[in-house]
C-alpha positions as CSV (number, residue, x, y, z in Angstrom):
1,X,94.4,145.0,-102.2
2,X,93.0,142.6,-104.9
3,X,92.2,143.4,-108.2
4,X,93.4,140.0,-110.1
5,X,89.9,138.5,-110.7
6,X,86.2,138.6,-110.1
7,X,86.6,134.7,-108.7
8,X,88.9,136.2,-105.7
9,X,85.3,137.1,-104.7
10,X,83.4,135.3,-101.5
11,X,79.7,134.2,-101.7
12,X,76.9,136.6,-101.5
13,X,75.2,136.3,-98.1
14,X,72.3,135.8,-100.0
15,X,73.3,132.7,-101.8
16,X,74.9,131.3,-98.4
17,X,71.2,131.9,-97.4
18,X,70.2,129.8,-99.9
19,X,72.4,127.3,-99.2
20,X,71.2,127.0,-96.0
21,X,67.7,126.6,-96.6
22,X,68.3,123.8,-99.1
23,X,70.7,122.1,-96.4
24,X,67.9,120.0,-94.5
25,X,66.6,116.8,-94.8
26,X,67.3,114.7,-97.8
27,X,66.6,115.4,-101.5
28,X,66.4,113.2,-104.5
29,X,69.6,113.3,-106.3
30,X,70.7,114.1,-110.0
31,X,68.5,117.0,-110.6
32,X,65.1,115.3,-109.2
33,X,65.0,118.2,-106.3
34,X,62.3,120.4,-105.4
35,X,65.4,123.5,-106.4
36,X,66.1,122.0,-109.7
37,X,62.3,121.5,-110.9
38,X,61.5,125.0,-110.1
39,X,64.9,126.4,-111.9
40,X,63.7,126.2,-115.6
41,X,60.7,128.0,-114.8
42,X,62.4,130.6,-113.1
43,X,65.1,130.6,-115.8
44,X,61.9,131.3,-118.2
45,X,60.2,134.3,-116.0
46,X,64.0,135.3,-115.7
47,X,64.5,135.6,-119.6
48,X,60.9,136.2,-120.6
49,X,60.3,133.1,-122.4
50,X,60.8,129.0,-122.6
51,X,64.0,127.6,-121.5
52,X,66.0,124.5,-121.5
53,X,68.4,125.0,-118.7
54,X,71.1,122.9,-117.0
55,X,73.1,123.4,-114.1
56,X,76.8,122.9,-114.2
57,X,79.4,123.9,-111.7
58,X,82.5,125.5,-114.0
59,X,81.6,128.3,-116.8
60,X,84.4,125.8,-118.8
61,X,82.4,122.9,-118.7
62,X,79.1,125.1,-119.5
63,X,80.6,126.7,-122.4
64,X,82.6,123.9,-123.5
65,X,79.3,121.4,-123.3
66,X,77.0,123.5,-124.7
67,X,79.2,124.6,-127.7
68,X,79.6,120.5,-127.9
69,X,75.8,119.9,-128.4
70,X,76.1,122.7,-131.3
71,X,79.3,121.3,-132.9
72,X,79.9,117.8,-134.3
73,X,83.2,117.0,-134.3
74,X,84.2,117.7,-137.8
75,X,82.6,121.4,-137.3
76,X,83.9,124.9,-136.4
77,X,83.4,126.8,-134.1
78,X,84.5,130.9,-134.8
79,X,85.5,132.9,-132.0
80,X,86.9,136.3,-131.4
81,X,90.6,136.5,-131.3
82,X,90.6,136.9,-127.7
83,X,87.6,134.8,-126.3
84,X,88.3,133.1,-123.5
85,X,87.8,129.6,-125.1
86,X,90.8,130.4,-127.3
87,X,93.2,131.2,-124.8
88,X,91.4,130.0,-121.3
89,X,89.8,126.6,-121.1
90,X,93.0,124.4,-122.4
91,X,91.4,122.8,-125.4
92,X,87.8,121.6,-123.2
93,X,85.9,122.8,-126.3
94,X,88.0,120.3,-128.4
95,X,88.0,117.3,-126.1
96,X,83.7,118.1,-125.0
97,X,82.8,118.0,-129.4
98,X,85.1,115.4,-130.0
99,X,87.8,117.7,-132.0
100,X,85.7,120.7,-133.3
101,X,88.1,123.3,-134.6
102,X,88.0,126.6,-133.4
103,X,88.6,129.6,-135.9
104,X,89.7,132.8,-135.1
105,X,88.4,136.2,-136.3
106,X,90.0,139.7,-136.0
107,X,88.4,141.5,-133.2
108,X,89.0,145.1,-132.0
109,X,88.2,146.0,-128.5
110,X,86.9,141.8,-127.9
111,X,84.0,142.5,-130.0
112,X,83.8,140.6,-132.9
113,X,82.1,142.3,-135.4
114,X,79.4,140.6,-137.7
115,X,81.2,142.1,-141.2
116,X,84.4,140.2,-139.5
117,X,83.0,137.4,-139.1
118,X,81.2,137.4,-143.2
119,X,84.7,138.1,-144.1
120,X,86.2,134.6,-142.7
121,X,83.1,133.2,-143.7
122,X,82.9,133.9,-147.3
123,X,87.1,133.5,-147.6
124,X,86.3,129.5,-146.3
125,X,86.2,127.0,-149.4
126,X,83.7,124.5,-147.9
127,X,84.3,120.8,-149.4
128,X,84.8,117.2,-147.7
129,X,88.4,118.0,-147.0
130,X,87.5,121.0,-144.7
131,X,86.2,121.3,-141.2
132,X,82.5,123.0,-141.5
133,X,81.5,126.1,-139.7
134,X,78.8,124.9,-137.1
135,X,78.6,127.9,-134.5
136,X,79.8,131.6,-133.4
137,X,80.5,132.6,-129.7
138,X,80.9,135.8,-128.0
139,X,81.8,136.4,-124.6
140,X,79.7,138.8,-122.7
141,X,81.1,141.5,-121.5
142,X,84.1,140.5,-123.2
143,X,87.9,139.4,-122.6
144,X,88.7,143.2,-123.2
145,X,85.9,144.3,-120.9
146,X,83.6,146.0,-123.5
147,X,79.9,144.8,-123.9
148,X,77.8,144.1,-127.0
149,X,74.5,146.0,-128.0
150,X,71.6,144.0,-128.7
151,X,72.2,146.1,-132.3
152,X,75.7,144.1,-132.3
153,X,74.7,140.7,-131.3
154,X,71.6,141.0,-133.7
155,X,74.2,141.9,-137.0
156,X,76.1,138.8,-135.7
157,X,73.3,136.3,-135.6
158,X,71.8,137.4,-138.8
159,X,75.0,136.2,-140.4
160,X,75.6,133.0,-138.5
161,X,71.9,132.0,-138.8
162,X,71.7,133.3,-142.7
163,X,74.5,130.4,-142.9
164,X,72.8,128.1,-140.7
165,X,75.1,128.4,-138.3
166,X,74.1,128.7,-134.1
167,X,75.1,131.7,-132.1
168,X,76.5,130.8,-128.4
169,X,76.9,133.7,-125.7
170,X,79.5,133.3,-123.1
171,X,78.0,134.8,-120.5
172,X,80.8,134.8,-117.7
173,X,79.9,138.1,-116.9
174,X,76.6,138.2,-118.0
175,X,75.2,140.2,-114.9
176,X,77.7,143.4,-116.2
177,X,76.6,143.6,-119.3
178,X,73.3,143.7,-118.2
179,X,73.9,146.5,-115.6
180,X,75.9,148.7,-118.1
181,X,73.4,148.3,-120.7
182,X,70.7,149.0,-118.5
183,X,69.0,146.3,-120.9
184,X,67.0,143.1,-119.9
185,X,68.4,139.8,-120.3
186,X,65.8,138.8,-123.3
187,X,66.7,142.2,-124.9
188,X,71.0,140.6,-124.8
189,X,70.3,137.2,-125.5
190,X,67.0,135.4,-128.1
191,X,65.3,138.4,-128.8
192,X,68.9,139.4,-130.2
193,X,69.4,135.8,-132.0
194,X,71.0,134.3,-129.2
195,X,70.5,130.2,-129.5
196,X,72.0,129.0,-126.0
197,X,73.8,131.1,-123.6
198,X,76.2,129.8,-120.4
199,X,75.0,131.8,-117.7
200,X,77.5,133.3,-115.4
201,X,76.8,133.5,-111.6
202,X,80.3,132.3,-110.1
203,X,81.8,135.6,-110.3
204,X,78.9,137.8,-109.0
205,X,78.4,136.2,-105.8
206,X,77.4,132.4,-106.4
207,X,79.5,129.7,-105.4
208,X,80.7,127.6,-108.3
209,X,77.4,127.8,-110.1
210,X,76.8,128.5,-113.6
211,X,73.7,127.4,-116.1
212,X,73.8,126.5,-119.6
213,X,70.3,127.4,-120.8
214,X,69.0,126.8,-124.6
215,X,66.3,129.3,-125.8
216,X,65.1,126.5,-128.4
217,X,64.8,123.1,-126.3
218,X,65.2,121.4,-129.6
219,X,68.9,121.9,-129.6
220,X,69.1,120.8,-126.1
221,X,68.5,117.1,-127.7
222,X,71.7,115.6,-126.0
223,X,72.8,118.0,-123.7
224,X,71.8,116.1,-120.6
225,X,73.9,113.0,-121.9
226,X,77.3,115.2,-122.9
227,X,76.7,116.6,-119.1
228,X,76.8,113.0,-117.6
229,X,79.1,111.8,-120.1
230,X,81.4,115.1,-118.6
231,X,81.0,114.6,-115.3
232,X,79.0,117.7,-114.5
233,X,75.7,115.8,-113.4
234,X,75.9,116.6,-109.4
235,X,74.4,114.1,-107.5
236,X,73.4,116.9,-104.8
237,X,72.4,119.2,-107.8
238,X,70.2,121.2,-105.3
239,X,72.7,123.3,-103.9
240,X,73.9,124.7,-107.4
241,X,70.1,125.0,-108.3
242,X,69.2,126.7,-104.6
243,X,72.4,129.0,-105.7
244,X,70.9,129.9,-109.0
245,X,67.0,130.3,-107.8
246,X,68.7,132.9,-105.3
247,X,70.5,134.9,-108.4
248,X,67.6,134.6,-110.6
249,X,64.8,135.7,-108.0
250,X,66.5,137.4,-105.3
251,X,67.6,141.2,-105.1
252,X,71.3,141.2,-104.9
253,X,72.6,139.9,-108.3
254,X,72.2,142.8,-110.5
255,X,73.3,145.2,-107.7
256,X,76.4,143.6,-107.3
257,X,77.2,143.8,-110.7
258,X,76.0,147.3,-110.8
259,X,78.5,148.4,-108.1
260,X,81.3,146.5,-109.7
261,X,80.6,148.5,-112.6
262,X,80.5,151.4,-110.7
263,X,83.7,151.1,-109.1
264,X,85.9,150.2,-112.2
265,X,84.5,153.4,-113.6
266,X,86.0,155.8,-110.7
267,X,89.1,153.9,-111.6
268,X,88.9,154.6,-114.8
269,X,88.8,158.2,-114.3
270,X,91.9,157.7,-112.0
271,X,93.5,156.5,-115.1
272,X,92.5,158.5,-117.9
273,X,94.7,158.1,-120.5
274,X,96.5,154.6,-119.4
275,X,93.3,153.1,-120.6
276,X,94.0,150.9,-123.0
277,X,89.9,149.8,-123.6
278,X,86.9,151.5,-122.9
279,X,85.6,150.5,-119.5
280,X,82.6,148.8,-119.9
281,X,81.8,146.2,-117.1
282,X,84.0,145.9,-114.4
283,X,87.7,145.0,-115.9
284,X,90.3,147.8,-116.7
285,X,92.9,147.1,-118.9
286,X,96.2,149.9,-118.2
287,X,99.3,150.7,-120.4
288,X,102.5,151.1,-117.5
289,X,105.5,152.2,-118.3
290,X,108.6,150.3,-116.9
291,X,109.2,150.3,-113.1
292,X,105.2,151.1,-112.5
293,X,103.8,147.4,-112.2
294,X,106.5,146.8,-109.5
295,X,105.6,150.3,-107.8
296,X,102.1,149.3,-107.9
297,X,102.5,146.3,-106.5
298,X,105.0,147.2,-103.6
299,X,102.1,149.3,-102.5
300,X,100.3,146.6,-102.1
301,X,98.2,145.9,-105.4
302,X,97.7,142.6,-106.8
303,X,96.7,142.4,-110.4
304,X,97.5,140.9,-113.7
305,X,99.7,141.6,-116.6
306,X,98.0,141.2,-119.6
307,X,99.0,140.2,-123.2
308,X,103.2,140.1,-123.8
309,X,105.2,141.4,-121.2
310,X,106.6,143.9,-123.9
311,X,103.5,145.7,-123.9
312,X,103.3,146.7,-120.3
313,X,99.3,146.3,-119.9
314,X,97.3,145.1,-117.0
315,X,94.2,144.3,-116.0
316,X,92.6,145.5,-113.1
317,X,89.0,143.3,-112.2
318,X,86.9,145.0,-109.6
319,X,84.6,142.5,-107.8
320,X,81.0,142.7,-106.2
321,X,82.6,143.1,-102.4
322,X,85.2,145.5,-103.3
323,X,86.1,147.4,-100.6
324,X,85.8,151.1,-101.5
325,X,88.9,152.0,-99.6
326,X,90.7,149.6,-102.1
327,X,89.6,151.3,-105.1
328,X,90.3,154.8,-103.2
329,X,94.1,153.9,-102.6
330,X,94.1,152.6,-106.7
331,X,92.6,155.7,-107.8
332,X,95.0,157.9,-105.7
333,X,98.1,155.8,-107.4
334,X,97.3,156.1,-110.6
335,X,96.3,159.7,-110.5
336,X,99.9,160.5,-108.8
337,X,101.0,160.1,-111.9
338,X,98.7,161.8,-114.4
């Protein structure tokens, strides 16, 4: 019974449909497809208003390549204490901008707040000798499995963007934030401040496909050439773009996010005061006491431990094809011992 990640996950039968139908006859190459013409426009309808967008096929290279085209290499790029290109994507941000620095800022719950961020701001003495803040990221929902408001992401870009900085959105699991917020993707993303955002589809049902897509073109000036220059230009680009034309325009993706959702929060009740987080999207993060990981997992429960090992927490990630019996058995643990 898996609950160590969202990427566990199979395809959607709706995106191996997809595949499918792109898999006859030949196509040009590099992007020059009939799929990968259409994608920005449906990336546009999708968000509610003109896109740049480029497929990639690793939400590291998307978020590391698009914070690149933001960040020159003697910027800085803050992040939340926790965000995933901290801890998670072995210095690709770094290496993709050519040694950008990335700066830390408290978070509580993985939200970074926007008087946070002011605060590291304003403590920075900017001269020649120091690296210059050049973008913000957030990761939506977040590392902790909380989401941001549009109210949140709106205080944070008004402070990035009053200091000229850009404001990148992680979108890993983009699709849950969505569903919880019962919000619509322009609402979470530009008409919130949002510059450029990696779209997420790996984990809710695509097969190693993501999107970077730039809500001002203008910014998307090299982008194409980092991409190359990275490796990430397929050469048969039309089955990531058939992928993403099924997420954007078919009638599964926000459903499988929304039963994810839906799941995690019957566990959550399960666990009542183990939570360690408020359950948000489809992660859970559980305090254990000693003996109770190893019980769990005799049972037959595979998850994470999260953070030190001396702080017994793990995290529980429900995915889109989650069996219901699965979660079932995980409720009726945890609540054995409530």
């Amino acid at each position: 019974m898996q609950f160590l990640s969202d990427n566990t996950a199979p395809a959607a039968p709706q995106v191996l449909a997809a595949l499918c139908a792109a898999n006859h006859g030949s196509a040009r190459a590099y992007g020059d497809d009939d799929w990968s013409r259409r994608l920005e426009a449906a990336f546009s309808q999708y968000f509610e208003h003109p896109v740049r967008a480029f497929p990639v096929s690793t939400g590291t290279a998307a978020n590391a390549l698009a914070l690149a085209t933001l960040t020159p290499p003697y910027g800085a790029i803050l992040a939340s204490q926790d965000a995933h290109v901290v801890h998670d994507e072995c210095g690709a941000c770094e290496l993709q901008s050519g040694g950008a620095r990335l700066t830390r800022v408290p978070a509580e719950q993985g939200r970074l707040s926007a008087a946070a961020l002011a605060q590291v701001l304003d403590d920075q003495v900017l001269s020649v000798h120091c690296v210059q803040p050049a973008a913000v990221t957030i990761t939506q929902a977040t590392e902790c499995g909380t989401v941001y408001r549009p109210s949140d992401i709106a205080a944070i870009a008004g402070v990035a963007h009053a200091r000229g900085l850009k404001l990148h959105m992680d979108g890993a699991r983009f699709a849950n934030a969505l569903a919880h917020l019962n919000a619509t993707p322009a609402a979470l993303t530009w008409q919130a401040g949002v510059d450029v955002l990696s779209f997420g589809a790996t984990k809710n049902g695509a097969l190693s496909a993501e999107a970077v897509v730039f809500f001002d073109g203008r910014l998307a000036r090299d982008f194409e050439l980092r991409r190359k220059r990275a490796a990430h230009l397929l050469s048969k680009m039309r089955y990531v773009s058939a992928q993403l034309l099924a997420c954007l325009e078919g009638d599964f993706f926000l459903p499988n996010a929304a039963r994810a959702n839906r799941l995690a929060q019957q566990i959550a009740g399960a666990a009542g005061a183990r939570l360690l987080f408020p359950v948000e999207a489809n992660a859970l993060f559980l305090k254990l006491l000693p003996g109770e990981a190893e019980a769990l997992r005799a049972q037959g429960f595979e998850f994470h431990p999260w953070g030190a090992p001396r702080q017994g927490a793990a995290r529980f990630v429900v995915s889109w094809d989650q069996s219901q019996s699965d979660v079932d058995a995980l409720c009726r643990a945890l609540a054995a011992w409530n």
